[in-house]
N, C-alpha and C positions, 0 to 999 in steps of 0.2 A: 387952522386955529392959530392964530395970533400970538400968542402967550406973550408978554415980557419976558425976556431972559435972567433978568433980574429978580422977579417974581419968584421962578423955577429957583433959580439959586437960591436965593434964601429961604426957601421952604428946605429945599436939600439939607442946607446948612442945618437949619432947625432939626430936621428929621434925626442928621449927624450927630448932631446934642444932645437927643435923648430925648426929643420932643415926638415920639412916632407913631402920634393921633396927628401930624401934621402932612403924612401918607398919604392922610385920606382925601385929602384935598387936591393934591398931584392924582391920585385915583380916579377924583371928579373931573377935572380937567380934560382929562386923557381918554378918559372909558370908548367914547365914541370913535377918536382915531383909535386907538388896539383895534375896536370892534371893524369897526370900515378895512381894516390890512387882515386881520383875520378871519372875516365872512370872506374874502376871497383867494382863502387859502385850503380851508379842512371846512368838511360836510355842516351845514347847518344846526345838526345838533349837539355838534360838539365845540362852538363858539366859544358859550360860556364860560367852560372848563378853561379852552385855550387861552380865553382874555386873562381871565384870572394866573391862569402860569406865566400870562407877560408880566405882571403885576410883582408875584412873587420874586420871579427874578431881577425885576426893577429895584427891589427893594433891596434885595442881596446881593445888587451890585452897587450899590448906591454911593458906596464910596469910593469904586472907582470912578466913576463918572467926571471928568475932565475939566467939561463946562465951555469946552474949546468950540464946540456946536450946540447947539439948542438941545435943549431935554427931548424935543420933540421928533428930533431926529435918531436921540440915541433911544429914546425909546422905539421909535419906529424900525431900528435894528434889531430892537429884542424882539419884536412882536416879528420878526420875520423870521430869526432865526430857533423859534418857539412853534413858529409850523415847521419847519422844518425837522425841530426833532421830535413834532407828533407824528411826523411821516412815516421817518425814521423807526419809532416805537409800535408801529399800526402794523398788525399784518395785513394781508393783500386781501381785498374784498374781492372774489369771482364774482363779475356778471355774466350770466350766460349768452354768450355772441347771440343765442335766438333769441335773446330778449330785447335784441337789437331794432328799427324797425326798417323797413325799405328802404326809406329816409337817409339814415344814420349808414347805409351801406352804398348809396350814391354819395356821400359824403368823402365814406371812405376811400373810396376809388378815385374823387379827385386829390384829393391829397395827396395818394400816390402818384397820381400825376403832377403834381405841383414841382415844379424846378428851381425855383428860385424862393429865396427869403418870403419876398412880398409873399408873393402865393402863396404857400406858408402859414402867412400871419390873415394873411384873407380868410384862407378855407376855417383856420382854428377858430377865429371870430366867431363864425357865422352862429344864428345861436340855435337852430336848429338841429348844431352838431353838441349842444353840451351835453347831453346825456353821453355819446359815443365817446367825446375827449376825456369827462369824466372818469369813463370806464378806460380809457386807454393809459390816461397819466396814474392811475391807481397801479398800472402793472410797472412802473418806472420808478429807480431804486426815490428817494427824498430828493439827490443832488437833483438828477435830472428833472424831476418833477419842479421845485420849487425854481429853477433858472428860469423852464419854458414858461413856469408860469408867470413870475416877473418879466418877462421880456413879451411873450408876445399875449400874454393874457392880461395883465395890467398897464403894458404900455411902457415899461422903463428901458432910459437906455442900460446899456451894460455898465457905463459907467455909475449909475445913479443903483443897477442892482450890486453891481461889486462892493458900492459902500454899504448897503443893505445887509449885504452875506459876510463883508470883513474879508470877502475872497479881491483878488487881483483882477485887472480888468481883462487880460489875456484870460485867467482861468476862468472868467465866465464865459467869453467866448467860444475857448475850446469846450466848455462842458456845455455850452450850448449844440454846438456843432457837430458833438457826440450827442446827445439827448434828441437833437431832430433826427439824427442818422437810427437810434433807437426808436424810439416811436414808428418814424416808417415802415423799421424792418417789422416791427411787434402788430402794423395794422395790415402789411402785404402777409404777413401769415396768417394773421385772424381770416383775410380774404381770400386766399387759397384757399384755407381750410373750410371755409363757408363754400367755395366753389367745386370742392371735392364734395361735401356735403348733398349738394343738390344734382351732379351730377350720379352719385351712386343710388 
């Protein structure tokens, strides 16, 4: 989306004034990108609630807001870091490994075998594994969950997610770096455990 810059700013400005029925029109604007960063953040049904806490906290930061980058950018900061602390606040939802299918555990197994980044970013793509990643990134604390998922689930570089996160671009890295080292150890035990399983 396009916006004028100038457009955004002066609505802000207005908003600043005491004009803030003028919200609602930065609201209209915008609803669509929140929603598009947000559906690919937290579970489907809980979108609408999240769009709306990017919203609020749009509004209540409103005066800080710079104007040094596009509204659309700094909103698109909040709406990240808005799943972020729905992650944060969500306890951990069990799926039960058997509720896995064949599928989702040939998945598994290459993954573990994957060496390298790319491979990696291959196997996590694949979309027959989203149930499985699903359930794996749900076991992973918020940080690590929302890096892997800007990086190899949305496609950002690190530097494009560090501005996203307000984090540095080393610290995305290294919390990448740690979050794939996590995940693998969290799916080589689910797969143990699944091979103990069928062996007893």
């Amino acid at each position: 989306m396009q916006t004028p810059v100038s457009d955004d700013l002066e609505i802000i400005h207005r908003v600043l004034q005491g004009e803030i029925d003028c919200f609602a029109e930065l609201i209209a604007r915008y609803r669509q990108h929140v929603a598009r960063i947000v559906t690919r953040h937290v579970p489907g049904d809980r979108v609408a609630e999240v769009a709306h806490d990017v919203f609020v906290r749009a509004y209540g930061g409103l005066a800080g807001f710079a104007g040094q980058a596009p509204f659309e950018h700094w909103l698109s900061s909040i709406a990240v870091r808005t799943c972020y602390h729905f992650w944060r606040a969500m306890r951990r939802q069990e799926l039960p490994v058997s509720a896995l299918t064949e599928e989702h555990h040939q998945w598994m197994e290459q993954v573990l075998a994957a060496e390298s980044d790319d491979r990696f970013r291959e196997q996590v793509k694949r979309r027959e594994a989203a149930e499985l990643s699903q359930w794996a990134l749900s076991h992973l604390s918020a940080e690590n969950r929302l890096v892997l998922t800007l990086l190899y689930l949305d496609g950002h570089s690190a530097r494009e997610a560090a501005g996203l996160l307000g984090w540095s671009v080393a610290k995305v890295k290294v919390r990448a770096h740690r979050a794939r080292q996590t995940l693998r150890k969290l799916l080589r035990d689910e797969w143990e455990r699944k091979d103990d399983d069928t062996t007893q």
